[in-house]
N, C-alpha and C positions, 0 to 999 in steps of 0.2 A: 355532489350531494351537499359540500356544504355554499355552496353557491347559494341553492335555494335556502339552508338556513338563515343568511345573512341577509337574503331579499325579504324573507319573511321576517323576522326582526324587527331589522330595519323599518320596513313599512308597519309592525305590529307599536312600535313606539311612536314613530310618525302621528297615527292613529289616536295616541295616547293624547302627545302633545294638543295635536288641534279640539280633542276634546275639550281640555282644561281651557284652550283658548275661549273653544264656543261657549262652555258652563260661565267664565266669567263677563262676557257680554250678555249672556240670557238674564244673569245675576241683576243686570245694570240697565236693564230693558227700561226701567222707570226712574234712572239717576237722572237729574239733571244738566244737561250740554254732553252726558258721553257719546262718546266718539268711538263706534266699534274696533274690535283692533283684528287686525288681519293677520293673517299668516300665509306663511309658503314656506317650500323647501329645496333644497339643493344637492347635488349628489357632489357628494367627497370620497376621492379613493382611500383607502387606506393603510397608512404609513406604516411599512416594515422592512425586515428582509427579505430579500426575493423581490418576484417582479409584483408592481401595487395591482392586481385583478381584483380585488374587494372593495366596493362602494357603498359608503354609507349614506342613509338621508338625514340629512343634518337642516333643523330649524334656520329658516332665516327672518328675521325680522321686515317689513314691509310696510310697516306705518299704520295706518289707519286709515278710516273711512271717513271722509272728508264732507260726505253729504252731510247738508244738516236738518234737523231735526225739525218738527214739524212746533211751530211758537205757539202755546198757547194765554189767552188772557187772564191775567190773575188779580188787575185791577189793583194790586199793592204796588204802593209807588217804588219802593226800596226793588224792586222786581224789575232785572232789566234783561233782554235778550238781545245779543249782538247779529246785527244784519250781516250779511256779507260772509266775508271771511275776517272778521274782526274779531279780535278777541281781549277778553278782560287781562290788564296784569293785574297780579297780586304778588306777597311775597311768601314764599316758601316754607317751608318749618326750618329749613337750611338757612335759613336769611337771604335767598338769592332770590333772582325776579323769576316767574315764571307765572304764564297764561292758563286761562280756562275760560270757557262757553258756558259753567255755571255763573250766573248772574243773581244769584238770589241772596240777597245783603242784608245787611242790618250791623244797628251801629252799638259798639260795647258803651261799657259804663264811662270810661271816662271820655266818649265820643271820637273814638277813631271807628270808622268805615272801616265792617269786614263782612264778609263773606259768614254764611251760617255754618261752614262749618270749622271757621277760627280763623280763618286766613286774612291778614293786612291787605286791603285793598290800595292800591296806590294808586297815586294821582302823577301828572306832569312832572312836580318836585315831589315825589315821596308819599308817604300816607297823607291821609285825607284825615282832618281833624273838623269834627260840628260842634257848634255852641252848647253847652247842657242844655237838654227839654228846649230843643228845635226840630220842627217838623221839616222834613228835606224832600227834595222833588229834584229828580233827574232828567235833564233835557235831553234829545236825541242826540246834541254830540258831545255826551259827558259831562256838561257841565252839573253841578252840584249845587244847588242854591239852599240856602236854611232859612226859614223865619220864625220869628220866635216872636210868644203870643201873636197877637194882631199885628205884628207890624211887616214888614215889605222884607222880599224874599231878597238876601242877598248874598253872592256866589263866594262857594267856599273853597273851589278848585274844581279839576275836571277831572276824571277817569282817565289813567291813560288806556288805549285803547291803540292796539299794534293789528296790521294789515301782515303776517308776514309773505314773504315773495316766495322762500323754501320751504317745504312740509317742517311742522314742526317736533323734536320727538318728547315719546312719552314717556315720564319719568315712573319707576317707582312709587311715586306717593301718587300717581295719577295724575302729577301736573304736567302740562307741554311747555319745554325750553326749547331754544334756538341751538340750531347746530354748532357745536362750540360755547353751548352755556353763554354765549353774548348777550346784552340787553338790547332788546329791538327800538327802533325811537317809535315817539308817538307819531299816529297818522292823524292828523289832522279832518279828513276827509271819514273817517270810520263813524258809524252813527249805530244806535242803537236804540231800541223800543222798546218803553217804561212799561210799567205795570204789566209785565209780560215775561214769559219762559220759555225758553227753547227745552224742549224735552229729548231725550235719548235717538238716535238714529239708529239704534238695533229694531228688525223685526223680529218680534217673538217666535212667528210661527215661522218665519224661513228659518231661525237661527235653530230651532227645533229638529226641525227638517232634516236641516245640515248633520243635527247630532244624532239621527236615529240611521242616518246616508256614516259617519265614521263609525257606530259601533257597527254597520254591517260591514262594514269595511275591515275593522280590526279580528271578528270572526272569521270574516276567509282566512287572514292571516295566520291565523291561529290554526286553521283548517289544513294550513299548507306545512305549518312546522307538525303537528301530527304526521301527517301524509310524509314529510323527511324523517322521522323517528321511523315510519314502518318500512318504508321502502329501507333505511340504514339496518332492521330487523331483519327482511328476507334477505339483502347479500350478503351480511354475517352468516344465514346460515347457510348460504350458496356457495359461499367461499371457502366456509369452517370444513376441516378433516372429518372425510367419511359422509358429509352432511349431517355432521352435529349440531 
């Protein structure tokens, strides 16, 4: 009997998990560069006394969805979308380096390059610094040029822009660092296309799908620990003196 509790359980939180998974990609269906995030699970027996006959399904982490996202034109120059598998650095709110496929920039007041929503954008050496009231144009491999008034556009540093070779993971704040937080060098060969956005690779309606496929899914579960409460009901009274 309680075999089946613990299968039901188990898979009724499973259920739980991958919901909140799939609600925060549906959440992000219109962010720009995310990167859906996967899930899967694993059985773990469980640790006691006696012999381990009890397994639980325990979350395992599995990266993300790597496809990307379909670019669209947006004709602002500050607006870059990475080809490939290239990706922007920036820095962190932690102060560490770390990547993102959002490309949509713009420069603060005292002209350091950042990203819209705060983030230092770094360059080969470090942040990227523009002239006050210079207009900037981003070439396909990063380079940065500024000109100011009418005069001739000239280069302010480049984007670094990393190729990595191993999946990269996803932090907490929604940035992607390098296995062991290491900084990746620049790749020299990574190019990217101005005036342009890479949008979300979540589909909405599969991702929907998927959420209306886990709540049926959680119901059986739920259907099965019922079904163990009654069947636990009649051998109590199977069992009990007299058929009490």
């Amino acid at each position: 009997m309680d075999r089946m509790i613990y299968l039901s359980m188990a898979g009724a939180k499973a259920m739980m998990q991958r919901q909140e998974t799939l609600a925060n990609n549906l959440a992000n269906a219109s962010t720009t560069g995310f990167r859906a995030e996967l899930q899967a699970f694993r059985a773990v027996p469980v640790r006691g006394e006696g012999a381990s006959t009890r397994v639980y399904a325990l979350e395992t982490t599995t990266g993300y969805d790597a496809t990307p996202g379909v670019v669209h034109a947006t004709g602002r120059p500050l607006d870059v979308a990475m080809q490939g598998n290239a990706w922007l650095a920036v820095q962190g709110l932690d102060g560490t380096e770390a990547y993102t496929r959002n490309g949509a920039l713009t420069v603060s007041a005292d002209g350091t390059l950042m990203t819209q929503g705060g983030l230092v954008v770094l360059g080969d050496g470090g942040p990227l610094q523009a002239p006050p009231n210079a207009t900037l144009s981003i070439a396909p491999d990063g380079t940065v040029s500024a000109r100011q008034g009418n005069g001739t556009s000239t280069p302010v540093g480049r984007l670094k822009l990393v190729t990595p070779e191993a999946p990269l993971q996803r932090g907490a704040d929604g940035l992607f660092r390098a296995p062991g937080a290491e900084d990746l060098p620049a790749d020299p060969n990574a190019r990217l296309q101005d005036g342009a956005l890479e949008g979300s690779n979540v589909s909405a309606v599969e991702t929907m799908v998927q959420m209306i496929a886990a709540a049926r899914q959680f119901e059986a579960q739920m259907k099965l620990l019922q079904t163990a409460e009654r069947n636990e009901q009649t051998a109590g009274k199977l069992l009990a003196p007299n058929g009490a």
